[in-house]
C-alpha positions as CSV (number, residue, x, y, z in Angstrom):
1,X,96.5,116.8,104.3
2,X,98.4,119.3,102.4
3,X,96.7,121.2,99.2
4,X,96.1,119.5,96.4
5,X,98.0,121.5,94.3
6,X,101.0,120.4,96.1
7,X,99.5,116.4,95.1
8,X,101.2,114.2,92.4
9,X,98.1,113.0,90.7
10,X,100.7,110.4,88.0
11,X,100.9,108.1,91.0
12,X,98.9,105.2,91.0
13,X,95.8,105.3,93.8
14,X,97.1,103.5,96.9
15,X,94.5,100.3,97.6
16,X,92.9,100.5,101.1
17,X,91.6,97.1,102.1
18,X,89.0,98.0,105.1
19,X,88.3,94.1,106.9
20,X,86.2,93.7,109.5
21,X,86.2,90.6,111.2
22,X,82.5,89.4,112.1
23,X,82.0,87.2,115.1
24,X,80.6,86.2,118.3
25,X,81.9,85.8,121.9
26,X,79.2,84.6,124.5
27,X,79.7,84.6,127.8
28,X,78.7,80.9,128.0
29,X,80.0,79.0,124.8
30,X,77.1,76.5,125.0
31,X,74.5,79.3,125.7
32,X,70.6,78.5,124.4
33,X,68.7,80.0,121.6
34,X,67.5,83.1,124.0
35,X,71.3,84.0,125.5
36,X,72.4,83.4,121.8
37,X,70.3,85.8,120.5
38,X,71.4,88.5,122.7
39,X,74.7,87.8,122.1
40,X,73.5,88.3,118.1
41,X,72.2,91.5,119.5
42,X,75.7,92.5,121.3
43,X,78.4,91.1,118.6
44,X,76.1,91.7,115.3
45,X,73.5,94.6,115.3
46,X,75.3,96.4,118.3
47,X,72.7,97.4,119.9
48,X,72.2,100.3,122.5
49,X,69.4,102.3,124.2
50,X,70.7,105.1,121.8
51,X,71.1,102.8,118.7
52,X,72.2,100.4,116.8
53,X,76.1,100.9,116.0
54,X,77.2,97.4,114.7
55,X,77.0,95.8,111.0
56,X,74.1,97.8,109.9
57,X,75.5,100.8,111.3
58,X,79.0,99.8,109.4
59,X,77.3,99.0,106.1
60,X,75.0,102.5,106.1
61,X,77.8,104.3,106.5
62,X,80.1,102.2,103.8
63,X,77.3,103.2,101.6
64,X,77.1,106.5,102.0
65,X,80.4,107.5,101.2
66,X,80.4,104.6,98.4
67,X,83.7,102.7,99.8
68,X,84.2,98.8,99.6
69,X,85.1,96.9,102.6
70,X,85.8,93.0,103.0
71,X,83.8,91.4,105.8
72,X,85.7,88.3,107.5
73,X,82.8,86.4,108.9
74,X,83.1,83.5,111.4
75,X,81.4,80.6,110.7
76,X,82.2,77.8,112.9
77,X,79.7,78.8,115.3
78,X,77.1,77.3,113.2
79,X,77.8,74.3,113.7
80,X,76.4,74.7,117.0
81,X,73.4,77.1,116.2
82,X,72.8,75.5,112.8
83,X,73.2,77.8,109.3
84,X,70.1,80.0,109.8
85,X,71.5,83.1,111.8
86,X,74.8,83.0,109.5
87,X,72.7,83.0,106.5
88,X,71.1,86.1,107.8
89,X,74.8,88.0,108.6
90,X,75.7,87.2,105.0
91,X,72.6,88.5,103.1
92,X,72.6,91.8,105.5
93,X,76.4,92.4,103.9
94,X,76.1,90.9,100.4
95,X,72.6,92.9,100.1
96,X,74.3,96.3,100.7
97,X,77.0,95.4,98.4
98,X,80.1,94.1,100.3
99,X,82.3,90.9,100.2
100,X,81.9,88.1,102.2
101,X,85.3,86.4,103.1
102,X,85.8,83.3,105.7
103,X,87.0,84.1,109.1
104,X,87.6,80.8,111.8
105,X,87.6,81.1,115.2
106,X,88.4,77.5,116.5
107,X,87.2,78.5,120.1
108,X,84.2,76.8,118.7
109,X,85.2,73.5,118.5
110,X,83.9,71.2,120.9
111,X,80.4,73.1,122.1
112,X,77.6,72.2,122.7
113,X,76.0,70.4,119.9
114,X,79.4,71.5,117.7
115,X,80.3,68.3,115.7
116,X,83.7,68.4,116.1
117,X,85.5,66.5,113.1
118,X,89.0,65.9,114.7
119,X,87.8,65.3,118.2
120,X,90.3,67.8,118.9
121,X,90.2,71.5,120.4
122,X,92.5,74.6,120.2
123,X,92.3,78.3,120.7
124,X,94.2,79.1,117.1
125,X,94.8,77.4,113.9
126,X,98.7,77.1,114.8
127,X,97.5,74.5,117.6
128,X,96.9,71.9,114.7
129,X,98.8,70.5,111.8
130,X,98.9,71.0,108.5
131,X,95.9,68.4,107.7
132,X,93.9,69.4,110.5
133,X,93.8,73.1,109.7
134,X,92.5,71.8,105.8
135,X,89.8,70.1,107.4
136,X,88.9,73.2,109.8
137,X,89.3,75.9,106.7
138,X,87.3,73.4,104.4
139,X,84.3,73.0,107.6
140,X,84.2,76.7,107.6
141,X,84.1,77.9,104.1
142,X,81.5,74.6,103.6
143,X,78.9,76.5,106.3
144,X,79.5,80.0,104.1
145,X,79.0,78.6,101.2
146,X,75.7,77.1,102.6
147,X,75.3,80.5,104.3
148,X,74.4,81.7,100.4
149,X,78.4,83.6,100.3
150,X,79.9,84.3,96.8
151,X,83.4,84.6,95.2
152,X,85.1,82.8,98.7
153,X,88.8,83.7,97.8
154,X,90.4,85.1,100.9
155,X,90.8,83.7,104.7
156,X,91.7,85.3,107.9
157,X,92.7,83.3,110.7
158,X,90.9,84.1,114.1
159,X,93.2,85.6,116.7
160,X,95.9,86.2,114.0
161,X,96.7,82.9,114.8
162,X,98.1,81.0,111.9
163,X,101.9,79.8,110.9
164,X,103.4,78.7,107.6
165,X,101.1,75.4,107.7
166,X,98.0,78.0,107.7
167,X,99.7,79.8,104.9
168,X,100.4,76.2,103.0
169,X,96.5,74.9,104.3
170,X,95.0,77.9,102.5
171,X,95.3,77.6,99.0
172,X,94.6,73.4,99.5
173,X,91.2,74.9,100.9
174,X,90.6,76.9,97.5
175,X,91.8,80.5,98.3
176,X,93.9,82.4,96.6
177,X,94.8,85.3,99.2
178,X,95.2,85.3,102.8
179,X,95.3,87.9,105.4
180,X,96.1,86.1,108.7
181,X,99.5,87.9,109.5
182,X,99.9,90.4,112.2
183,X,103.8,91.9,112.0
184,X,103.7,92.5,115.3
185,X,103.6,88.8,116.4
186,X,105.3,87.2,113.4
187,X,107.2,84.8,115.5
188,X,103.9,83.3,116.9
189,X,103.1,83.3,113.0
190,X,106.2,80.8,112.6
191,X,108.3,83.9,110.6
192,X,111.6,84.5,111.0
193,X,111.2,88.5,110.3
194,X,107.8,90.5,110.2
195,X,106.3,90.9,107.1
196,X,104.7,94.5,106.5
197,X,103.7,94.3,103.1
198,X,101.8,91.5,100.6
199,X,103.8,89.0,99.7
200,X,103.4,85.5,97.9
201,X,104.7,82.8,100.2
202,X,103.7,79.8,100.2
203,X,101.5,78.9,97.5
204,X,99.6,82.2,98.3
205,X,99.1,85.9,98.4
206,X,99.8,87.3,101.7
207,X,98.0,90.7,102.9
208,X,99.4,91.3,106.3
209,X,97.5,93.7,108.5
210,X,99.3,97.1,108.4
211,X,101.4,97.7,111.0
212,X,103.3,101.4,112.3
213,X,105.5,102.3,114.6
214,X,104.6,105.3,116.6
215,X,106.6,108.1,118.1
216,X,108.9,106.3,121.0
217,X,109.2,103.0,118.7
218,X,106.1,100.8,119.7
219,X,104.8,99.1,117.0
220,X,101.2,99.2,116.9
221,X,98.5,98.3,114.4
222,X,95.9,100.5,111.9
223,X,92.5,99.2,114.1
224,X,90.2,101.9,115.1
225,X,89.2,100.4,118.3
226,X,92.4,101.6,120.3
227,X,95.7,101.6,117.9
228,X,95.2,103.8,115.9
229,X,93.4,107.6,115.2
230,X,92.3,109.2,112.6
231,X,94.8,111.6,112.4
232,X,97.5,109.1,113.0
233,X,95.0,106.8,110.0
234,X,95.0,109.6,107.7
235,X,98.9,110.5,107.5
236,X,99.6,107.0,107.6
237,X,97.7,106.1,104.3
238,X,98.9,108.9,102.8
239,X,102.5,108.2,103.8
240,X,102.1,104.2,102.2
241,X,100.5,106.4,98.6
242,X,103.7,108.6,98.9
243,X,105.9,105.8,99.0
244,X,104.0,103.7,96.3
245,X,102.4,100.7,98.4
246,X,100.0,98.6,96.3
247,X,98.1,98.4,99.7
248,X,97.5,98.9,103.2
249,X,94.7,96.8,105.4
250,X,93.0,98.5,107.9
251,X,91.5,95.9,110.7
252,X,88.2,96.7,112.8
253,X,85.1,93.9,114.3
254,X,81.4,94.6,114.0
255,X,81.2,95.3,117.3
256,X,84.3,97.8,117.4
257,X,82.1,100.5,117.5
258,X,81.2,100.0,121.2
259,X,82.3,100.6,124.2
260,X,84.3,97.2,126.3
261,X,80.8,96.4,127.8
262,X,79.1,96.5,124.5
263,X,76.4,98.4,126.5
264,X,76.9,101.9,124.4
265,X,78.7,103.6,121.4
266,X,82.0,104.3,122.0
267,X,81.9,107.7,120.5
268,X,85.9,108.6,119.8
269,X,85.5,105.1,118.0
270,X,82.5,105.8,116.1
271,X,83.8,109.4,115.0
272,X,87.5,107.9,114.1
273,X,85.5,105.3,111.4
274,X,83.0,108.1,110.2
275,X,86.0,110.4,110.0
276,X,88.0,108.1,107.6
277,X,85.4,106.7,105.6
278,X,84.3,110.8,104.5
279,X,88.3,111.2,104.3
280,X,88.7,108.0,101.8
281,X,85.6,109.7,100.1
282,X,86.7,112.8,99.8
283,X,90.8,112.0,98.1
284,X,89.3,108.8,95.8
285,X,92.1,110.1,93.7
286,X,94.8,108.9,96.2
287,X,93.1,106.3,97.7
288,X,90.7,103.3,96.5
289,X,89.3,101.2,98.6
290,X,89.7,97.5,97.1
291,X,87.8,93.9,97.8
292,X,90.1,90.9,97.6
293,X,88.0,90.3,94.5
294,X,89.2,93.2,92.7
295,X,92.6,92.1,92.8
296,X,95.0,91.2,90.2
297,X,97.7,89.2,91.5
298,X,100.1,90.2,88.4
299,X,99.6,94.0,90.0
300,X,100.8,93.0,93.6
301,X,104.5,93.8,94.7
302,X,106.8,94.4,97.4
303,X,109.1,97.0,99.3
304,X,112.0,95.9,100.7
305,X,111.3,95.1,104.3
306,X,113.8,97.3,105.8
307,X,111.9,100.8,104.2
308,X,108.4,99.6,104.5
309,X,107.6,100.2,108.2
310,X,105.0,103.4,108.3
311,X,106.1,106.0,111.1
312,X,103.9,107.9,113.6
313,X,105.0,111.5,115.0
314,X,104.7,112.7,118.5
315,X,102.1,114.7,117.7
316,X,99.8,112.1,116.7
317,X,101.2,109.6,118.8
318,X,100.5,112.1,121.9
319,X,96.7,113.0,120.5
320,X,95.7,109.2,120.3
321,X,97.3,108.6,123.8
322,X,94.9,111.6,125.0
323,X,91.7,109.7,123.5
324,X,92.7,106.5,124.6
325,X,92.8,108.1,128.6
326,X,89.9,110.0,127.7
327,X,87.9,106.3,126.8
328,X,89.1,104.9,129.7
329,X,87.6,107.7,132.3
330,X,84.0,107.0,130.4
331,X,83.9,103.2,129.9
């Protein structure tokens, strides 16, 4: 980061939209109360024999640097498990502070004691039409709502796996943005071109997940669990402020913070979202970080799409590849 003499402070702060995406992945989709609980253990609380590095972990940290972040949570899963254990994900976030927003996964169709409402299953929202996905965005915000969630406004699709009848099914369900478009597989999205930055299609405000293409031209996406350091993070955000973005969105899980096995912290991961959360803190006059709440659609614009895809050098490109190995060789 270069001095901050150097800095021109008339620039508007660059909004940094933090989402993580809060859900569950048993081994055995129609697990019991005891396997389910461990997988709450695994998914949720991330816990370890040297700690805890999942939501709570997330949150304490979010605190103490004083940064907002939008937590996607899934909620189809109760209707298998009933509302109790989703109730208990959305007080832990909305008691330190954060947004809730509604995240579907429709893996969960179909188990166990899962009422299914279409008699129908898919592994994405694109795997049903237009009516269908209502119903399914309507189930899900229904059990968050129940779940005690406030201000429900903004929907990711699980798996990035949405197309324009997502983007058309949305607002019908009540919200007003979305934030279910990954550039990097916009023809699975139904686009004909990526789209890097929000946009209003639709009948709603589109937040696509940041994208970049690093040094050798693959594109790959601002996550910290494996796309994306903190140096790469840092020069990246400060590249969308320099060329005026209204906003970048930064994607990570609540159990991103361990390693594959979920057995331990995965410590290059752990320092890369400690790392950014002190640098957001430390240049809050370049960078705020923004619920979907805080929003003003009047305020939201585009680049053109041709100027608006963020570069990684060889430098950084090289230093992430050297973490990434380094991962690997410890698990």
């Amino acid at each position: 980061m270069p001095a901050k003499q150097n800095i021109d402070h008339s620039k508007s702060p660059l909004n940094v939209i933090i989402s993580v995406d809060v859900e569950l992945w048993p081994d055995n989709w129609d697990l019991g109360h005891t396997e389910f609980n461990r997988c709450l253990n695994k998914f949720i609380h991330g816990k370890t024999t040297s700690g805890n590095y999942g939501l709570g972990f997330q949150l304490a940290q979010l605190k103490e640097h004083n940064l907002k972040c939008v937590f996607f949570v899934e909620s189809l899963f109760s209707g298998h498990y009933g509302i109790g254990p989703l109730q208990e994900i959305v007080a832990q976030i909305q008691e330190a502070g954060q947004e809730v927003q509604l995240h579907l996964h429709t893996e969960w169709l179909g188990r166990g004691r899962f009422h299914n409402p279409l008699n129908k299953t898919g592994y994405n929202l694109f795997n049903f039409n237009q009516a269908e996905q209502q119903l399914l965005i309507c189930q899900g915000k229904e059990f968050l709502a129940q779940a005690g969630a406030d201000n429900l406004l903004a929907f990711r699709a699980g798996n990035f796996g949405s197309n324009l009848q997502t983007l058309e099914a949305v607002p019908q369900a009540g919200f007003i943005f979305d934030s279910s478009i990954n550039p990097r597989f916009y023809i699975k999205n139904g686009l004909d071109t990526p789209l890097h930055v929000e946009e209003y299609k639709e009948g709603i405000y589109e937040f696509p997940l940041t994208i970049f293409k690093e040094w050798g031209g693959r594109l790959s996406q601002f996550q910290f669990g494996g796309s994306c350091s903190f140096k790469e993070m840092a020069n990246l955000i400060r590249q969308a402020w320099i060329n005026e973005w209204h906003s970048v969105v930064i994607l990570s899980h609540g159990s991103e913070l361990l390693n594959r096995a979920k057995t331990r912290p995965d410590k290059i991961v752990v320092d890369r979202f400690v790392q950014t959360c002190r640098f957001l803190a430390n240049n809050r006059d370049l960078f705020k970080t923004i619920w979907f709440s805080d929003i003003q659609p009047e305020t939201i614009y585009a680049k053109s799409k041709e100027s608006c895809v963020l570069q990684s050098g060889f430098i950084n490109t090289a230093h992430r590849y050297l973490e990434q190995t380094t991962r690997r060789l410890y698990g």
